[in-house]
C-alpha positions in Angstrom: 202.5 58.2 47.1 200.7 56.3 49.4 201.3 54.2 52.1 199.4 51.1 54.4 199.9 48.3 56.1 198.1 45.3 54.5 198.0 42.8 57.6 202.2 43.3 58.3 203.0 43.9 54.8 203.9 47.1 53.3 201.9 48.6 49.9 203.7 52.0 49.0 201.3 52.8 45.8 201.6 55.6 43.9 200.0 54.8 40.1 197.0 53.1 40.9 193.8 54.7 39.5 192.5 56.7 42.3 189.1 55.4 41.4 189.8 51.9 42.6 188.4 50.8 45.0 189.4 48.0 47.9 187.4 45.6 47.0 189.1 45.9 43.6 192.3 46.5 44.9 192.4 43.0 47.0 191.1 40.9 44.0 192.1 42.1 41.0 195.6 43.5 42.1 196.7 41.3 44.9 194.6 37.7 44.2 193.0 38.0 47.8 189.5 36.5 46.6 187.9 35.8 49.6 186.4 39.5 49.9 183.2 39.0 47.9 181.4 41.8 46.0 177.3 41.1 46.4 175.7 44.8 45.4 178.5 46.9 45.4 176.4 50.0 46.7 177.2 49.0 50.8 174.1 47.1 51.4 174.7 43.2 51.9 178.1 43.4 53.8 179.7 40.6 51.1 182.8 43.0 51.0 183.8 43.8 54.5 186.9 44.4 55.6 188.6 45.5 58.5 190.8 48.2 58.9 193.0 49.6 61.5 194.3 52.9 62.5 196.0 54.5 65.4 194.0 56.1 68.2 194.8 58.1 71.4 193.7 57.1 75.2 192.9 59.4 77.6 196.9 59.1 79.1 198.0 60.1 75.9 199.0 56.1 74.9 198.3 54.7 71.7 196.2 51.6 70.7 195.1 50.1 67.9 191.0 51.1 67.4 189.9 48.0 64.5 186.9 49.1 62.4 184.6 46.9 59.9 184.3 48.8 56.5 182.2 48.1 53.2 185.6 47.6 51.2 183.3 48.3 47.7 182.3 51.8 48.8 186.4 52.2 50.3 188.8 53.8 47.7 192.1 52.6 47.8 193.2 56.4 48.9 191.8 56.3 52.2 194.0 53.6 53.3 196.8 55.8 53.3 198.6 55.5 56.7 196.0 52.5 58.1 196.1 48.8 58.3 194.2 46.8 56.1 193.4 43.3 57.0 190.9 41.1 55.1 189.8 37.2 55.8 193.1 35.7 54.1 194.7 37.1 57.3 192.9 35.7 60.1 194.0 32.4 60.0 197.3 32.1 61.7 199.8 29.1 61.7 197.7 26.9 59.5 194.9 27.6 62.9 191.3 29.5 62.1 191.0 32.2 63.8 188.7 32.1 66.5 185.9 33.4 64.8 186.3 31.6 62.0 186.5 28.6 64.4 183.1 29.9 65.8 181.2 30.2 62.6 182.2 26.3 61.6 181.6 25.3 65.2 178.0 27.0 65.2 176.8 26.5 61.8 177.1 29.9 60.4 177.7 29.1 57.1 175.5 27.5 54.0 176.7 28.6 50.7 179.9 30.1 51.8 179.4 33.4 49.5 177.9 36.2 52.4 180.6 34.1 54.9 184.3 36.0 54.9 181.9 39.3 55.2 180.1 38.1 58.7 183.7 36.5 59.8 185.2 40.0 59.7 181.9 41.5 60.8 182.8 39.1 64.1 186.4 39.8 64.3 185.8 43.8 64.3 183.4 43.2 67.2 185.4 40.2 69.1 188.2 43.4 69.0 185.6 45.9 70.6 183.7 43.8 73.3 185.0 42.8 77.0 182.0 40.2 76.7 178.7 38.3 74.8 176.2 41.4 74.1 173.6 40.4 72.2 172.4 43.8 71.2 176.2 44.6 70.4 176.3 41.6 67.9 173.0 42.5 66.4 174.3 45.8 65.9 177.7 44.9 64.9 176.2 42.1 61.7 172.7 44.5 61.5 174.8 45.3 57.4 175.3 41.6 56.8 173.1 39.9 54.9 172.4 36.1 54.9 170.7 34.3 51.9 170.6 30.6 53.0 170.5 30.6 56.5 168.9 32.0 59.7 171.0 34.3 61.7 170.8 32.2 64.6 173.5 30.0 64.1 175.6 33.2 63.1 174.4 34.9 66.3 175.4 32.0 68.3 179.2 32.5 66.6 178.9 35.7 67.7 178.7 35.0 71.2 181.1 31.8 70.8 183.4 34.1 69.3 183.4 37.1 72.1 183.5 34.5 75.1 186.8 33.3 73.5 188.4 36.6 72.9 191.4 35.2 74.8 194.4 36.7 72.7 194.9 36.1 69.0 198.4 37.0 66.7 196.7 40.7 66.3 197.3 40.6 70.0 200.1 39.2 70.3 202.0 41.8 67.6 200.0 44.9 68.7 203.3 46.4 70.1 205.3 45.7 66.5 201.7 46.6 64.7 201.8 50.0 66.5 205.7 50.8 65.6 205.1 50.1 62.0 201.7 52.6 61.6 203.7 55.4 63.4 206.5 54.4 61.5 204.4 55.3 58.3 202.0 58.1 59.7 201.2 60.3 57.1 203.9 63.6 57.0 203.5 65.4 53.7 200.3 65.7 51.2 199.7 62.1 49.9 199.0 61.5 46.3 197.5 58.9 43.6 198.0 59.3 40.4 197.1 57.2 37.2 197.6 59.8 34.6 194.0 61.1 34.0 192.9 60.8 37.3 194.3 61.2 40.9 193.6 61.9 44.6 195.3 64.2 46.9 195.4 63.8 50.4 196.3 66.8 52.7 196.7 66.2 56.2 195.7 70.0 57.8 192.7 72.4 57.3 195.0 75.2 55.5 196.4 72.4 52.9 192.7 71.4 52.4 192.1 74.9 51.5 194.7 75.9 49.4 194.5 72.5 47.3 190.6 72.6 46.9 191.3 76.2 45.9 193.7 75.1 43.1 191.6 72.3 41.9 187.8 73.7 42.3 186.7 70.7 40.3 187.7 68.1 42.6 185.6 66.5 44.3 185.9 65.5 48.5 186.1 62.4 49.5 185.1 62.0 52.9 184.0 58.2 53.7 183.2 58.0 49.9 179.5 56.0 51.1 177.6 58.1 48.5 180.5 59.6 46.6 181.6 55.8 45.8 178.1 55.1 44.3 178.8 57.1 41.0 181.8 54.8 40.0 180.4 51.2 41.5 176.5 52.1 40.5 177.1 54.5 37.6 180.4 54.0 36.4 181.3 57.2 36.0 185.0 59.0 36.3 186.4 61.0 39.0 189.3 62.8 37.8 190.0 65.0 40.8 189.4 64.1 44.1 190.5 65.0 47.5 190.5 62.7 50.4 190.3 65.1 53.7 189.6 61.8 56.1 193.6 62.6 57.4 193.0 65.7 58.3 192.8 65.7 61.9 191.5 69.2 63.0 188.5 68.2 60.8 187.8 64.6 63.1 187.5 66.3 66.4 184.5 66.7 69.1 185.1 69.9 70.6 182.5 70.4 73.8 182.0 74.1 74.9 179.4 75.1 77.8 176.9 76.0 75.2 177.3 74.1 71.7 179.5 70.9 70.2 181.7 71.5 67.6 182.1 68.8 65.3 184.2 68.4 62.3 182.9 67.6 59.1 185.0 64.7 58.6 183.5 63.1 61.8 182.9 59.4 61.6 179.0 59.2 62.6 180.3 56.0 64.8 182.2 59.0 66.8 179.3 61.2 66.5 177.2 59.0 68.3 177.9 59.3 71.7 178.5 62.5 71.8 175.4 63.6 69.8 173.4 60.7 72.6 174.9 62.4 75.8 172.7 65.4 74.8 170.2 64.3 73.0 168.8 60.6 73.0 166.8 60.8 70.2 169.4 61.7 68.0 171.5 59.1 69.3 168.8 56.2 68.7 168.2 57.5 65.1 172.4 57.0 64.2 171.5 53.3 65.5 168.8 53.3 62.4 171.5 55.2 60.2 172.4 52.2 57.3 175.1 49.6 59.0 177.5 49.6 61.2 180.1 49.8 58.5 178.9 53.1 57.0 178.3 54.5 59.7 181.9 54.0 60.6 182.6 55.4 57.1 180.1 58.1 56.9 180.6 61.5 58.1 178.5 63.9 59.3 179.5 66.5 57.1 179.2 64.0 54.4 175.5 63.7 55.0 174.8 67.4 54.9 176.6 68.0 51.9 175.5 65.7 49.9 172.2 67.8 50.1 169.8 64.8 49.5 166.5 65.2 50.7 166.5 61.7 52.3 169.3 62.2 54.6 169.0 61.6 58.2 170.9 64.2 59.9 169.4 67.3 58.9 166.4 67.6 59.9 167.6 66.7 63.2 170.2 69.4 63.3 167.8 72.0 61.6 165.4 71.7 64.5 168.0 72.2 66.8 169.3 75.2 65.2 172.7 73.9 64.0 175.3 76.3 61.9 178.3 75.0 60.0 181.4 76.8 59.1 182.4 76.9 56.0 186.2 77.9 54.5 187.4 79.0 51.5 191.2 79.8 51.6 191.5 81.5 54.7 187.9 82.6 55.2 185.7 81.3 57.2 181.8 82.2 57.4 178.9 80.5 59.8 175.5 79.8 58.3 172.5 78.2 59.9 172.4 74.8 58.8 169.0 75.9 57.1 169.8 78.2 55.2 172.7 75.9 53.6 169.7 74.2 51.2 168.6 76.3 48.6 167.2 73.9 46.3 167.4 69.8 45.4 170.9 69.2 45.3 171.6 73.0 45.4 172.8 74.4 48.1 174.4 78.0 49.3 177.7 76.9 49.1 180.2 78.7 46.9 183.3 77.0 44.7 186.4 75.9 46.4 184.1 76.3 50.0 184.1 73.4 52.2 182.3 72.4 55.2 184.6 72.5 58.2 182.4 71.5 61.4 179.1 71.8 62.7 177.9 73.6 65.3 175.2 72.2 67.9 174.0 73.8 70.4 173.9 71.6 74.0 170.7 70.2 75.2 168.2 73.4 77.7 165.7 71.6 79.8 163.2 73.5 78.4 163.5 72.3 75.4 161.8 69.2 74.4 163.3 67.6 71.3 161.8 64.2 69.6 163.2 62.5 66.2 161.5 60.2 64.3 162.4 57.8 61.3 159.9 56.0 58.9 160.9 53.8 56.7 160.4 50.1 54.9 162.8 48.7 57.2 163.8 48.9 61.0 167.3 48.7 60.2 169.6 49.5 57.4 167.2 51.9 55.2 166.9 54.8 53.8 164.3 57.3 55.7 160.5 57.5 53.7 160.1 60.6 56.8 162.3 61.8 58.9 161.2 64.0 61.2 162.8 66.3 64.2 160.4 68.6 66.6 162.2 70.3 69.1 159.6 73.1 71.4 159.9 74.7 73.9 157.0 75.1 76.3 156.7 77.5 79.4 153.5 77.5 81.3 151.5 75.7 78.8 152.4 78.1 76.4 154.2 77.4 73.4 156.8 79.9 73.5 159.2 78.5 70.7 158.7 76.0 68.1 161.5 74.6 65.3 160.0 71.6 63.7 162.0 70.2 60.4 161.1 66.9 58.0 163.3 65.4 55.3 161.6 63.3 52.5 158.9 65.8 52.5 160.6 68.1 50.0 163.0 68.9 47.6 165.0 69.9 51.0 165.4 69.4 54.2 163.1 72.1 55.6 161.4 73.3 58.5 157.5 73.4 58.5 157.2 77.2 59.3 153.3 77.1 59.1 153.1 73.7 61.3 155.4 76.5 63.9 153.4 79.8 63.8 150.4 78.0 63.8 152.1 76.5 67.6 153.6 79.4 68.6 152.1 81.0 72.0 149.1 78.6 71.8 147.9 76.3 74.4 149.9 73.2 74.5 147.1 70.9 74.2 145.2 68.2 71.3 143.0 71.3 69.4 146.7 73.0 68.9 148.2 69.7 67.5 145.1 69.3 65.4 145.5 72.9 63.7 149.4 72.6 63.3 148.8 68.8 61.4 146.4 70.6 59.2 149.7 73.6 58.4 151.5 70.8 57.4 149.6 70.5 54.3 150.5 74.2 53.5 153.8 73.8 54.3 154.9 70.6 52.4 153.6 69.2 48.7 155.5 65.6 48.8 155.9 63.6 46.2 155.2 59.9 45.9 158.1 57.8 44.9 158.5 53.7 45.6 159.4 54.4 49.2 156.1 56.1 49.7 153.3 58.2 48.0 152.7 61.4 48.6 149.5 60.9 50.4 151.3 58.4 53.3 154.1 61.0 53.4 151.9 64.0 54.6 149.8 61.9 57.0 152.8 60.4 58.6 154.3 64.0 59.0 150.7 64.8 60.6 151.2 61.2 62.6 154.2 62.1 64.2 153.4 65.6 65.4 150.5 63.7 67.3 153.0 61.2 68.3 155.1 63.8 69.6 152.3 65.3 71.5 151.1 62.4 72.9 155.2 61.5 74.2 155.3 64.8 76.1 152.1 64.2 77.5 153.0 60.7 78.7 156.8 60.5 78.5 156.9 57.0 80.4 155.3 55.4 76.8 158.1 54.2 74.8 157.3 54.8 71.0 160.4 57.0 69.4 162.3 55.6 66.9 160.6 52.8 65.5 157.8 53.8 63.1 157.8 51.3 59.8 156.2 52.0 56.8 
């Protein structure tokens, strides 16, 4: 069994199919129909909802942290100890909520159909701002999509709606709200089951282990963002899955005097600032990484293993010489992040093994690391190149060199020739010129619709320069923001 608060309601569920999902769950179960599904695959924000869970200060007091979700990529199982709340539950007392108020009041609405999504878009950020940011609110409705009006009126809401984040019933009950999720926090493995399919939910490392080594076909369900895809997109079964987003020991940010260790079950939204602190690049490409709401989903042991080519983190954490740990039962093992890809989709990892955290090493002066990110789109999209180049340099001399690309291969890999062709040369434009032409031995792309093969080596060979020429000048402001 299950159990979540939907708004101040109880749902103890025990026989749903494990498969469904909260969008489905909220229409087809309960009659709530103003979440909307608009592309079921995360992209146009139709379907957000926001949900709440239980979260420690630094004096050891509890609060309630809100968080907007893309409720079509959510299964119903990862609600379990959480509070759900959707638009039906804004409006208090026959009263609109004030964001609801502030998208009337502004404008913000045409056809109606994208609206409950951008209202809960607003409430999640009206619950996480002291005050009007504009850059927070672009952020915050960056997964939102709009296909009547401009987003100026809805911007305007935005900053209608934070200057009157003066108290609302969510407030007002947070005491009673708090009582009732600690009243139902998770105690014993958590279950779904339908019959031919079902979800377990373990809430330590050890339980994890054991049940993943019971049920080798099950599949993990971290935050489900790519997982999700194969029953909304492809409408296929999951029989067996396990849901390890409760297991606490795998959601913690460890910081040692030389590395991070992050657990695999990491939201990339708690990732970010600790990833930023040491490495700003890496910190402006999570801005770039989809929405808001999947990044609040997504994990970053989600991203690596999924083992797509395309995904963002890798290369980054390849060029800084990452390692994960994986388990198995009680064993544990620690590989280099790079060696983890063997082949596409392929990786080293052996049944019933898991990834448990990532290691990163802290940010040396003299090491100079740059990330880039190409794609169609600024924001929201999925990477055409991504690439990381982290050197170090000691008297002009390059005395170390890790450079990694994704898109650029069936993996993400490093560009070994690109690095011994580097390696203790003259830091200068004639060393950039060779290591652009190693590129071409190290990497065969392929063109897809993203991008053709052609434009994907020349923008690997684009960025090395671009690297160079950042070092060289590092008051020019150019990371992060190449478009296709």
């Amino acid at each position: 069994m299950i159990q979540f608060l939907l708004n101040q309601e109880l749902r103890s569920e025990h026989a749903l199919d494990p498969n469904l999902t909260v969008l489905e769950y909220l229409r087809e179960h309960l009659g709530k129909s103003g979440t909307k599904e608009g592309c079921a695959s995360g992209d146009c924000g139709a379907c957000t909802v926001v949900v709440g869970e239980l979260s420690k200060a630094e004096d050891g007091s509890e609060h309630i942290r809100y968080r907007s979700l893309n409720s079509c990529l959510t299964f119903v199982s990862s609600l379990h100890g959480k509070q759900l709340i959707s638009v039906e539950d804004l409006k208090h007392q026959g009263k609109l909520h004030s964001v609801q108020q502030a998208m009337a009041d502004c404008h913000g609405s045409q056809c109606g159909f994208c609206t409950p999504g951008f209202v809960m878009s607003l409430f999640a950020l009206q619950k996480n701002s002291d005050a009007p940011d504009l850059h927070k609110a672009q952020e915050a409705l960056a997964g939102n999509l709009c296909r009547c009006t401009g987003y100026r009126p809805i911007l305007a809401a935005a900053e209608q709606a934070c200057c009157q984040a003066g108290g609302d019933q969510f407030d007002a009950g947070e005491a009673q709200t708090i009582a009732r999720l600690q009243a139902i926090a998770p105690k014993d493995i958590g279950e779904l089951n339908s019959g031919d399919k079902r979800c377990l939910v373990p809430l330590t490392v050890a339980d994890l282990a054991d049940l993943y080594g019971s049920h080798p076909e099950a599949r993990l369900l971290a935050g489900g963002t790519d997982l999700a895809l194969e029953v909304t997109q492809f409408h296929r079964a999951l029989p067996v899955m396990i849901y390890v987003g409760n297991v606490a020991e795998m959601k913690r940010i460890e910081r040692f005097d030389d590395r991070l260790e992050i657990g695999a079950a990491t939201p990339l939204t708690d990732c970010h600032d600790a990833l930023t602190a040491e490495y700003p690049d890496f910190g402006e490409l999570l801005h770039r990484f989809a929405s808001l709401q999947i990044r609040n989903q997504g994990t970053l042991g989600g991203n690596i293993g999924n083992a797509s080519p395309i995904g963002d983190s890798p290369p980054l954490l390849i060029a800084l010489g990452a390692q994960i740990v994986l388990r198995k039962g009680e064993a544990t093992r620690t590989l280099a992040l790079e060696d983890y890809f063997i082949d596409y989709r392929i990786t080293a990892r052996q049944e019933s093994e898991f990834i448990e955290k990532i290691i990163v090493p802290r940010a040396q002066a003299q090491w100079k690391f740059r990330a880039y990110k190409v794609s169609k789109r600024l924001d929201d999209d999925i990477s055409a190149v991504c690439a990381a180049f982290n050197l170090r340099i000691e008297n002009g001399l390059v005395a170390e060199a890790r450079v990694a690309f994704g898109g650029m291969a069936a993996i993400p890999k490093r560009a070994k020739a690109c690095e011994a062709s580097l390696l203790g040369k003259t830091w200068n434009q004639a060393a950039v010129e060779r290591a652009c032409t190693a590129l071409a031995d190290d990497f065969t792309p392929l063109s897809d619709f993203r991008a053709s093969k052609e434009y994907r080596l020349l923008s690997a060979q684009n960025l090395l320069r671009k690297y160079f020429i950042e070092l060289q000048s590092p008051h020019i402001e150019t990371r992060v923001t190449a478009y296709v």
